[in-house]
TORRO-277019 format. One record per residue (C-alpha): residue number from 0; x, y, z. Coordinates in steps of 0.001 Angstrom, whole numbers, plus 500000, padded with zeros to 6 digits. Layout:
<atoms>
{atom NUM,{X,Y,Z}}
...
</atoms>
This chain:
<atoms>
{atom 0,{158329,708610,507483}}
{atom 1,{158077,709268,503695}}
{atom 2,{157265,712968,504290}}
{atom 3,{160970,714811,502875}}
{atom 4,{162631,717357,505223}}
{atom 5,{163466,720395,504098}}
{atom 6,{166357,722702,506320}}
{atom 7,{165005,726367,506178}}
{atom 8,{167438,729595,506868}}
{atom 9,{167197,729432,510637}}
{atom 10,{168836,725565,510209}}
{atom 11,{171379,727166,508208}}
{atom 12,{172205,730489,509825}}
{atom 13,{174417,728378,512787}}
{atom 14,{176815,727167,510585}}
{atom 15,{176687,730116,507753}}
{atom 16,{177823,731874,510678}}
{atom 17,{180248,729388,512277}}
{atom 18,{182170,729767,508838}}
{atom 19,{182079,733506,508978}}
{atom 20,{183504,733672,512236}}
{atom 21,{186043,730582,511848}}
{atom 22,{187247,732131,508428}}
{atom 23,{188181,735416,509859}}
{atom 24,{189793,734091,512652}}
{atom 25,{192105,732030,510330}}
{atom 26,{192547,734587,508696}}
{atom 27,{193366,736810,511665}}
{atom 28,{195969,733771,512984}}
{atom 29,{197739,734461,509472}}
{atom 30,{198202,738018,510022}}
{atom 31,{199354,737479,513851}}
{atom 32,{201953,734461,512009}}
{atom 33,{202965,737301,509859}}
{atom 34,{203066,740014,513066}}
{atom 35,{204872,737345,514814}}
{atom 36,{207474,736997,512379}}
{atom 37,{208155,740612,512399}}
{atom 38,{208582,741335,515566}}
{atom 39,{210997,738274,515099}}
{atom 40,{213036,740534,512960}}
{atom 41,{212870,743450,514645}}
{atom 42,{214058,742249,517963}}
{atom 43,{216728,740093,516630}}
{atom 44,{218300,742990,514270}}
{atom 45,{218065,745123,517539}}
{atom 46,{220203,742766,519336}}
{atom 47,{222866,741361,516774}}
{atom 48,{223661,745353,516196}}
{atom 49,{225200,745581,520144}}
{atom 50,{227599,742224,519273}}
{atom 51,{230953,743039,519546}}
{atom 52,{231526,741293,516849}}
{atom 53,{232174,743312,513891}}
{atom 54,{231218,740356,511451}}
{atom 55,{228239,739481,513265}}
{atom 56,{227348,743600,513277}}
{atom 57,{228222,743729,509229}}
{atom 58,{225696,740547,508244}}
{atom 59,{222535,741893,510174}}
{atom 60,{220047,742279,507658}}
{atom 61,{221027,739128,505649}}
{atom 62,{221384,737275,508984}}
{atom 63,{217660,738592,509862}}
{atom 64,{216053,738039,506754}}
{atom 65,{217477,734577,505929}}
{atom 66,{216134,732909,508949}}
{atom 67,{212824,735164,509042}}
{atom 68,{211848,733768,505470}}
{atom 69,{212442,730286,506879}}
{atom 70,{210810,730331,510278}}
{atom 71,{207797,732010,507845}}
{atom 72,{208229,728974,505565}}
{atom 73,{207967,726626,508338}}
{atom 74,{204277,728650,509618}}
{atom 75,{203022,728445,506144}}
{atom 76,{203741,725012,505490}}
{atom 77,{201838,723997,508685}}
{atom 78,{198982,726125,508396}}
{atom 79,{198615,724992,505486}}
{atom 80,{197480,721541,506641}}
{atom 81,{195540,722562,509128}}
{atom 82,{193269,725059,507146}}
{atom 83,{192984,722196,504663}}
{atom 84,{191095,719905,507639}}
{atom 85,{189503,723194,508661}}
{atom 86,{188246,724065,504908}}
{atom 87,{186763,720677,505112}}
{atom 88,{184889,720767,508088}}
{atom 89,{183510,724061,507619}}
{atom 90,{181693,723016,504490}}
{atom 91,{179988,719801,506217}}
{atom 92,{178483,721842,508446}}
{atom 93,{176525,723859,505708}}
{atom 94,{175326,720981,504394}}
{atom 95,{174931,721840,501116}}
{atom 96,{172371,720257,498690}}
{atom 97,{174570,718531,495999}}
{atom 98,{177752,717573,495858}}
{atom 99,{178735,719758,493074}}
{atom 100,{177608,722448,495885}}
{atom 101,{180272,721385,498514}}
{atom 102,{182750,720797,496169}}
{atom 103,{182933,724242,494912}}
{atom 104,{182313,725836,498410}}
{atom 105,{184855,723356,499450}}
{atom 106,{187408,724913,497098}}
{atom 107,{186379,728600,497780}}
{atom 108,{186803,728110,501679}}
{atom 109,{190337,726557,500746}}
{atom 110,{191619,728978,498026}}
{atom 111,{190990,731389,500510}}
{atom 112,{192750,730628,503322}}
{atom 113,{195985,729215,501366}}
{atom 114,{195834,732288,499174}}
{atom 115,{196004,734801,502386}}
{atom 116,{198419,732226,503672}}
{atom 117,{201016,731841,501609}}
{atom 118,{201479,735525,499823}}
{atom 119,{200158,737165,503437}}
{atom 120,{204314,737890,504554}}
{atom 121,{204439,738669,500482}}
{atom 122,{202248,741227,500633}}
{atom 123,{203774,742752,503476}}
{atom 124,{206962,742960,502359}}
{atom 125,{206375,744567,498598}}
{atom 126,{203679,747482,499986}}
{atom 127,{203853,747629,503317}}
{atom 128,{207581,747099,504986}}
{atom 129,{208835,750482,505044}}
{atom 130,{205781,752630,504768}}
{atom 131,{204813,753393,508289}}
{atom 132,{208679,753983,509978}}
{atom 133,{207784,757765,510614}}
{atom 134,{210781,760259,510313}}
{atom 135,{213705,761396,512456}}
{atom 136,{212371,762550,515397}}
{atom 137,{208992,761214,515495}}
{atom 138,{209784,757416,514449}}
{atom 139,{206925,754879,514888}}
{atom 140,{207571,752583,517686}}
{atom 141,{206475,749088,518720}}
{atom 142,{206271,748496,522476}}
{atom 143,{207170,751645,523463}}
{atom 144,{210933,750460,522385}}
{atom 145,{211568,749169,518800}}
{atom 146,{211477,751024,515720}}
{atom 147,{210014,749613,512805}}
{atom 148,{211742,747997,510328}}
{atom 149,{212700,750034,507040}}
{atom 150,{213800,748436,503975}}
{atom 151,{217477,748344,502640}}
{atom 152,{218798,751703,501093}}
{atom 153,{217953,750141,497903}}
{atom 154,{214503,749725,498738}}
{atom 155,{212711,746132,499451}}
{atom 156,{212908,744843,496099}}
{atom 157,{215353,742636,496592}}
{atom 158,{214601,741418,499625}}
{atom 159,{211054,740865,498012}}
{atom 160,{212606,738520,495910}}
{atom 161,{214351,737251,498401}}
{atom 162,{210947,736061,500490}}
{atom 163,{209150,735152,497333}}
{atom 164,{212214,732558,496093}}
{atom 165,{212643,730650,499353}}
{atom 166,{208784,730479,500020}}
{atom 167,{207718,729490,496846}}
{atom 168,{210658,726748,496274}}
{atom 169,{210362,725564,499634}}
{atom 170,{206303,724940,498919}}
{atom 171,{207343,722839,495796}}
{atom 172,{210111,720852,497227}}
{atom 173,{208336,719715,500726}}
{atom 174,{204886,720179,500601}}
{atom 175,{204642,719687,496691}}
{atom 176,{206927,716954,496485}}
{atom 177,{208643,715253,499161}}
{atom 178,{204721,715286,501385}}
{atom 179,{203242,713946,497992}}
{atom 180,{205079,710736,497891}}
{atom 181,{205885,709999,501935}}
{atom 182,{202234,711040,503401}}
{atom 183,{200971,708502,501082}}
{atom 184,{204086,705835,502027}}
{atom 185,{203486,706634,505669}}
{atom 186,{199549,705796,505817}}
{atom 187,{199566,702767,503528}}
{atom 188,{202347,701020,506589}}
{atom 189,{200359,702748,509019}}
{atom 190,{197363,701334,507319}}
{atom 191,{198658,697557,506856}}
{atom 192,{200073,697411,510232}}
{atom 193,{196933,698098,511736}}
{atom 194,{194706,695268,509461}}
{atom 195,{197877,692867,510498}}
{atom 196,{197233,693474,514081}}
{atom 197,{193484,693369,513690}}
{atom 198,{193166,690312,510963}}
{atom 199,{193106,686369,512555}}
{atom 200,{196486,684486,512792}}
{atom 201,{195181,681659,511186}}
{atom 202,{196230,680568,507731}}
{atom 203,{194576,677298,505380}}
{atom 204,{197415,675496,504598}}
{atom 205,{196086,675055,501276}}
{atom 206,{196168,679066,500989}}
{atom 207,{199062,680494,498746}}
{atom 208,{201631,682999,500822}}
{atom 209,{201286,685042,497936}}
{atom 210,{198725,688068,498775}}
{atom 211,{195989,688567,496064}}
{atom 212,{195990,691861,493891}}
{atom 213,{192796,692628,495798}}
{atom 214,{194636,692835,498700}}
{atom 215,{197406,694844,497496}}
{atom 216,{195104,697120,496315}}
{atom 217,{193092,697440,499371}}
{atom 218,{196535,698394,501413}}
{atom 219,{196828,701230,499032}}
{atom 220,{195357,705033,500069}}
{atom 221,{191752,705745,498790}}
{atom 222,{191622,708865,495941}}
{atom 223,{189948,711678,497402}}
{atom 224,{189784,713578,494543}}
{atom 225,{191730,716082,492494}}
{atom 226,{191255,718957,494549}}
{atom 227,{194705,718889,496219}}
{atom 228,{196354,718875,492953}}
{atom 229,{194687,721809,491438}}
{atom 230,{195006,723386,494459}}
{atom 231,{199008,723230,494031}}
{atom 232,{198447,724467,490695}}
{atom 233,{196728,727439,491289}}
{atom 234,{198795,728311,494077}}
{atom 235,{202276,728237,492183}}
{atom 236,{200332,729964,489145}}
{atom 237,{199479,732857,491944}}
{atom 238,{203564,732573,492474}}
{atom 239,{204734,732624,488915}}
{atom 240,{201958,735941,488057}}
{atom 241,{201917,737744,490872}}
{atom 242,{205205,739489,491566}}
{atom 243,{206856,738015,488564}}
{atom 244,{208330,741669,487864}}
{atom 245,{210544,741094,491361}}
{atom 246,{211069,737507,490668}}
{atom 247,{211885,736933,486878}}
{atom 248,{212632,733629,487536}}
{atom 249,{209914,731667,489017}}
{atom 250,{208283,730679,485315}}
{atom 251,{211161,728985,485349}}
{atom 252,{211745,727148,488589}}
{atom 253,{207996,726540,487805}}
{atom 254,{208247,724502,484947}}
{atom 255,{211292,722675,486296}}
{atom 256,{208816,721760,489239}}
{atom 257,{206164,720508,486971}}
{atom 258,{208311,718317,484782}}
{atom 259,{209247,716261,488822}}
{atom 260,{205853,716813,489035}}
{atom 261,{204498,714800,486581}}
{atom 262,{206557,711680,487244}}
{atom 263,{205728,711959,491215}}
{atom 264,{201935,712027,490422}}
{atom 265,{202373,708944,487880}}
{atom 266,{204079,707369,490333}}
{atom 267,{201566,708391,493034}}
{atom 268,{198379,707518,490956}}
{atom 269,{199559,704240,489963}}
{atom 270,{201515,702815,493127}}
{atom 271,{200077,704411,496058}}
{atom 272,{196489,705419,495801}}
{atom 273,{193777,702806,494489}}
{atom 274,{191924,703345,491282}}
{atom 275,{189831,706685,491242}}
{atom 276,{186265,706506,490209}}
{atom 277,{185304,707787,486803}}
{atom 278,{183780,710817,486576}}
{atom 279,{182780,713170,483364}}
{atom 280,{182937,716569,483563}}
{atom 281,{182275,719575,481169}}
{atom 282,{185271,721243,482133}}
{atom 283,{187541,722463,485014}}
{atom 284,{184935,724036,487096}}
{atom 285,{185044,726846,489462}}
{atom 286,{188861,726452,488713}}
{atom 287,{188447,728211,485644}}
{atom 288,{186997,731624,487641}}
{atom 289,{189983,731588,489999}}
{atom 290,{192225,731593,487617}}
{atom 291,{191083,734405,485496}}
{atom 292,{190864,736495,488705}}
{atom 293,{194533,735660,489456}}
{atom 294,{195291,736375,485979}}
{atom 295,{193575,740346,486215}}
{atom 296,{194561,740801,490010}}
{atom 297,{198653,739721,488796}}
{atom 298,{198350,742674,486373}}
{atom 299,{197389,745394,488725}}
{atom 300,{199996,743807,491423}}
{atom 301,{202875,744088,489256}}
{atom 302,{201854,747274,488216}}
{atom 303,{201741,748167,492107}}
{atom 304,{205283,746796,492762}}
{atom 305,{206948,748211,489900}}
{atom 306,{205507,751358,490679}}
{atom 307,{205587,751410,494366}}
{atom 308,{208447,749017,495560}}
{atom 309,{211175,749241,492537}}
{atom 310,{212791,753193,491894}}
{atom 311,{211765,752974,488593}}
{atom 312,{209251,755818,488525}}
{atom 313,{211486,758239,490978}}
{atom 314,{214523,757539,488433}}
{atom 315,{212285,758178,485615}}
{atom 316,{211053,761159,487171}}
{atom 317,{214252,762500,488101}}
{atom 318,{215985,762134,484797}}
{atom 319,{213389,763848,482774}}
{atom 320,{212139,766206,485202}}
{atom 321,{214897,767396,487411}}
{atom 322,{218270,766178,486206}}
{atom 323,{220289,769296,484644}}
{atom 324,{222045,767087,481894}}
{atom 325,{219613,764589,481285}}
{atom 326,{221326,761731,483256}}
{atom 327,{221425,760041,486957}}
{atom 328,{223708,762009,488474}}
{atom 329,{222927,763310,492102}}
{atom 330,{219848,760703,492099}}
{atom 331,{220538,759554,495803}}
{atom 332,{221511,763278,496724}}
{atom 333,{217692,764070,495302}}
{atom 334,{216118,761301,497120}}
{atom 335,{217348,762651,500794}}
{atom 336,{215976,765377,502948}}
{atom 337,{217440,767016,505254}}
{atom 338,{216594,767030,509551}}
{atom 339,{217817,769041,512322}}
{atom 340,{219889,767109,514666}}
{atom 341,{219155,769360,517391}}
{atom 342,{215273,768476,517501}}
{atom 343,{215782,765052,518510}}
{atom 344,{213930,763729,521270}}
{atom 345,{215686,763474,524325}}
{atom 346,{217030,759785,524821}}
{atom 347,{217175,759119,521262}}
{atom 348,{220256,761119,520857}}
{atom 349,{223888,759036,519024}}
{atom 350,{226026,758522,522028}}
{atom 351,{228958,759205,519750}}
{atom 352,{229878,759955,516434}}
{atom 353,{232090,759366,513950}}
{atom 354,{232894,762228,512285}}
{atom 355,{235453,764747,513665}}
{atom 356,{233310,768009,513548}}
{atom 357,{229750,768055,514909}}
{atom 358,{226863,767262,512859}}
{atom 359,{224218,769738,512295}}
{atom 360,{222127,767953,510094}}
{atom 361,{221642,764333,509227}}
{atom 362,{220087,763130,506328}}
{atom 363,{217494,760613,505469}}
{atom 364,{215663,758880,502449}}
{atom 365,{212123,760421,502012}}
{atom 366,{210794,763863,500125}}
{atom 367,{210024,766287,503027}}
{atom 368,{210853,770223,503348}}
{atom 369,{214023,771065,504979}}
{atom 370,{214150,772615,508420}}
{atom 371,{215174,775952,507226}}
{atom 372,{211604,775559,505194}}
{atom 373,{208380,777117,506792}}
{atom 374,{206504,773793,506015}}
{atom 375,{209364,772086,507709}}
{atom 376,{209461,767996,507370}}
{atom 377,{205743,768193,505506}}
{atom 378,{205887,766621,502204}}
{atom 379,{207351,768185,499479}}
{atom 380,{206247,769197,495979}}
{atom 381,{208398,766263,494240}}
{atom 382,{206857,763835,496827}}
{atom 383,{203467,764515,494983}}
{atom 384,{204362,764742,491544}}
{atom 385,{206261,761306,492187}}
{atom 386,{203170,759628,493330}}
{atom 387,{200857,761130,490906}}
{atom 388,{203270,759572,488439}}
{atom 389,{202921,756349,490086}}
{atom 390,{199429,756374,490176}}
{atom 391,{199108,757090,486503}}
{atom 392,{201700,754656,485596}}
{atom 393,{199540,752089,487351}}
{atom 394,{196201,753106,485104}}
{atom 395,{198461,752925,482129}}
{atom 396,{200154,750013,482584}}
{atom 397,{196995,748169,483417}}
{atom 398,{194639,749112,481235}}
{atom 399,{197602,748401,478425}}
{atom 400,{197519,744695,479505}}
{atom 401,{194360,744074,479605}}
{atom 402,{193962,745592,475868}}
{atom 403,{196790,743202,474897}}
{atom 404,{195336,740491,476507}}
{atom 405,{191924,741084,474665}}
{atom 406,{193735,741974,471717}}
{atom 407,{195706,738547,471710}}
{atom 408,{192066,736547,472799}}
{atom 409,{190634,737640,469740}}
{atom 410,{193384,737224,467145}}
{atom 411,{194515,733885,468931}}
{atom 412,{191073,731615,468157}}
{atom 413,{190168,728970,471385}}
{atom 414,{189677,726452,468743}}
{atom 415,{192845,725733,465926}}
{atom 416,{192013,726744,462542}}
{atom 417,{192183,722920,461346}}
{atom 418,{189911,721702,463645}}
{atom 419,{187554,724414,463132}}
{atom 420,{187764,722979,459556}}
{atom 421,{187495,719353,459976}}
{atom 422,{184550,720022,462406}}
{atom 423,{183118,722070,459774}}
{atom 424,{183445,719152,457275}}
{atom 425,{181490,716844,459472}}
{atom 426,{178812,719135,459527}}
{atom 427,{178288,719114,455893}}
{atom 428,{178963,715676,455767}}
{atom 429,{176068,714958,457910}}
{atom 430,{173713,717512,456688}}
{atom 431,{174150,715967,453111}}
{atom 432,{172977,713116,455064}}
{atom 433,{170278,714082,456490}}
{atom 434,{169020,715825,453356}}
{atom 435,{169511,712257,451660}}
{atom 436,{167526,710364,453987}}
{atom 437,{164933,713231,453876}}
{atom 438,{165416,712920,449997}}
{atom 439,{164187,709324,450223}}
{atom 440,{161511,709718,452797}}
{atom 441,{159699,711764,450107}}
{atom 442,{159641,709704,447296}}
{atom 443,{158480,706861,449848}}
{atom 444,{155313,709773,450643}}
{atom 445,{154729,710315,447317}}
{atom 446,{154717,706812,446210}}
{atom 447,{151985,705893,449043}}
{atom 448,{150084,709198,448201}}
{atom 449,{150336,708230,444076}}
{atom 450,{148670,704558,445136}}
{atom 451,{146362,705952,447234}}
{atom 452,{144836,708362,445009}}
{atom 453,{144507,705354,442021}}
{atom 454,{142762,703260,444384}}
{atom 455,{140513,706294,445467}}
{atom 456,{139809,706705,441901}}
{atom 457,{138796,702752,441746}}
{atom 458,{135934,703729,443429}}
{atom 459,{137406,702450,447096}}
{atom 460,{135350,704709,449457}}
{atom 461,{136099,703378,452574}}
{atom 462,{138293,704870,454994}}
{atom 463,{141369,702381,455422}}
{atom 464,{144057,702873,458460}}
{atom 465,{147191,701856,456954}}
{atom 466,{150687,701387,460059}}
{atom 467,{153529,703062,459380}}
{atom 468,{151800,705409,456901}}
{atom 469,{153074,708939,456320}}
{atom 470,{150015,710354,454817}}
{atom 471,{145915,709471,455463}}
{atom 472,{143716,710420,452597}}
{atom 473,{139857,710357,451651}}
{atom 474,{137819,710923,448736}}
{atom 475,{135386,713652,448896}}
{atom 476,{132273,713173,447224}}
{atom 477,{133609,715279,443822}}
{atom 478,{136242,713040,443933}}
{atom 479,{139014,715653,445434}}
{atom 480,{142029,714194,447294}}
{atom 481,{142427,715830,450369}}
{atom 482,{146455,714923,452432}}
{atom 483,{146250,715520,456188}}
{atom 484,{150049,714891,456740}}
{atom 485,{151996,715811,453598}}
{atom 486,{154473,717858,455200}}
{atom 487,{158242,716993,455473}}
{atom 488,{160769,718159,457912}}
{atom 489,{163674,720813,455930}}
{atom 490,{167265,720669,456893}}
</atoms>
């Protein structure tokens, strides 16, 4: 019974691989959330364009959009809660050693599945939405009968910032704020319903109606932790730095959220949850690693979407490269190619048109060869010049921030200059003191050592053991004083 148990790697392989297989499946229900919701718009653009309503036909893609970003608000914010429980359970089941252990695998298993959560349809919409829609005549389909979507004429920036505003205020007003102060509300009645029910009906008459504090604060709902508030933290910081160049404003609906924040977690900590236990720590944690690696992944992101979402490069491009007067005229008539009516596929043919003459060509928004070309509808030559300056804008631009950012570490110091100062004081205030005491300690040694060698020279030969000494001595027979311990400590 007193022998200690030890779990080797075939105890832990079950549930090492239970959380490999659970994580990718959550992570594989977030993609099919995100599949889900575009199929949502696909269909429903596809059938508010046959209305015969010339209103409803006008309003399609804000119509589509609008209640896409919501229904996708709606998955996120319940997913949410369950990969929380899910996060949870996954780490008991590893049973890690310490509890420093699970907390941080705790907050790994978490951070991931939130992260891919909430900036999964994000994602989508700045890199991939409009990448994979083919060209005329061989278009990408979806069931054998829907197109794919394509972005706007103006590109998907705007409807970028169109996802990343409703998604990340919705987050801050429900789940941050309005599930913060009425989960709490709604467990402490469920909580004190359930003890009135349970508890005996009978009261001492000498008892006063009055409940104690104790009880009061029993009724409240136990602290489990700061983990949930860091968590909303790091997930609004991922907001604010990650596509801040297609959202401009989030710092600020960010710090507008933290100032409500502040007075909803006072007002949590001290009305609704009982008193947390104290615990010291050296510093944030693993919190500190996960937000350096937002920090360095938000640089090469915006990088990516001002490169690859926003026009800037092809505008760029075309006024310094192909422009005849040096400005943005015939920009748009640069950025079309040209197709072939005539090789559509059969059934995929305009019922009607209209124009009064018959088309011959259409046109469309990509860099291909024109039909007349012997490379016809293959990439062009300003399709790979525009990339290659994309590419390189991406190097620049990244490696530019991080020098800044290293640039502004090392001129910025982590500690202020006065406190570096004062603490600098206190060390030479307690060196001084140390050299004082050590100071004093001598002249105690020699003292004892200056007694001890007049009472060797009495004539004392015997060996006394004196407590508390800092020096032994002994008379050798020539008379020499020998000091086995005469040595001081230096500061």
């Amino acid at each position: 019974q007193n022998e200690k148990e030890k779990l080797t790697w075939s105890d832990r392989v079950p549930g090492y691989a239970a959380n490999f297989g659970l994580i990718l499946f959550m992570i594989m229900l977030t993609f099919s959330a995100v599949f889900g919701v575009i199929m949502y718009r696909i269909t429903t653009a596809a059938a508010l364009s046959f209305s015969t309503n010339e209103t409803t036909r006008s309003n399609v893609r804000v119509t589509v959009t609008a209640t896409a970003v919501i229904i996708n608000l709606v998955v996120v914010l319940i997913l949410d809660e369950i990969y929380g429980a899910v996060a949870k359970w996954l780490t008991e089941i590893e049973i890690p050693k310490t509890e420093k252990t699970f907390e941080e695998r705790l907050i790994l298993k978490a951070f991931l599945l939130k992260f891919v959560n909430s900036y999964a349809s994000i994602f989508y919409v700045a890199f991939f939405k409009g990448r994979f829609v083919g060209r005329p005549g061989r278009y990408v389909y979806v069931f054998e009968g829907y197109r794919m979507e394509e972005c706007a004429p103006g590109g998907c920036l705007m409807e970028l910032c169109i996802q990343l505003s409703i998604i990340m205020l919705g987050k801050q007003l429900i789940q941050n704020n309005l599930f913060e102060i009425g989960i709490p509300k709604l467990k402490k009645l469920l909580r004190k319903l359930k003890d009135e029910r349970t508890e005996l009906k009978e009261m001492d008459t000498n008892q006063s109606k009055d409940p104690q504090q104790w009880d009061l604060d029993y009724i409240l709902e136990p602290f489990t932790g700061l983990t949930p508030e860091y968590m909303e933290m790091i997930i609004q910081f991922g907001f604010v730095t990650l596509f801040v160049a297609s959202f401009p404003l989030a710092p600020l609906f960010a710090l507008l959220n933290n100032i409500i924040e502040v007075r909803l977690d006072a007002k949590k900590f001290v009305t609704e949850l009982r008193r947390p236990d104290t615990v010291r720590a050296k510093d944030i944690g693993i919190w500190y690693n996960i937000l350096s690696g937002i920090g360095k992944l938000s640089v090469i992101i915006n990088a990516f979407v001002i490169a690859v979402t926003s026009d800037f490069i092809p505008r760029l491009m075309y006024q310094y490269a192909y422009s005849q007067n040096g400005t943005m005229h015939g920009f748009i008539n640069h950025t079309l190619s040209y197709f072939n009516v005539s090789q559509l596929k059969a059934g995929t043919q305009p019922e009607n048109s209209l124009f009064a003459q018959e088309v011959s060509f259409c046109r469309f928004k990509d860099y291909r060869e024109p039909p007349w070309s012997p490379h016809q509808y293959e990439f062009s030559k300003q399709y790979w010049a525009i990339l290659s300056a994309r590419l390189a804008f991406v190097i620049l631009f990244q490696n530019l921030v991080m020098f800044l950012s290293v640039l502004v570490d090392w001129m910025i110091p982590d500690i202020p200059k006065d406190i570096s100062e004062q603490i600098k004081k206190e060390k030479t205030v307690l060196v001084d003191f140390f050299l004082k005491e050590e100071h004093e300690k001598l002249k105690l040694i020699e003292s004892f050592m200056a007694r001890d060698k007049r009472k060797c020279r009495s004539g004392t030969k015997s060996k006394r053991t004196r407590a508390a000494s800092f020096s032994q001595c002994h008379c050798s027979p020539k008379g020499s004083f020998t000091s086995f311990s005469s040595q001081h400590t230096l500061v």
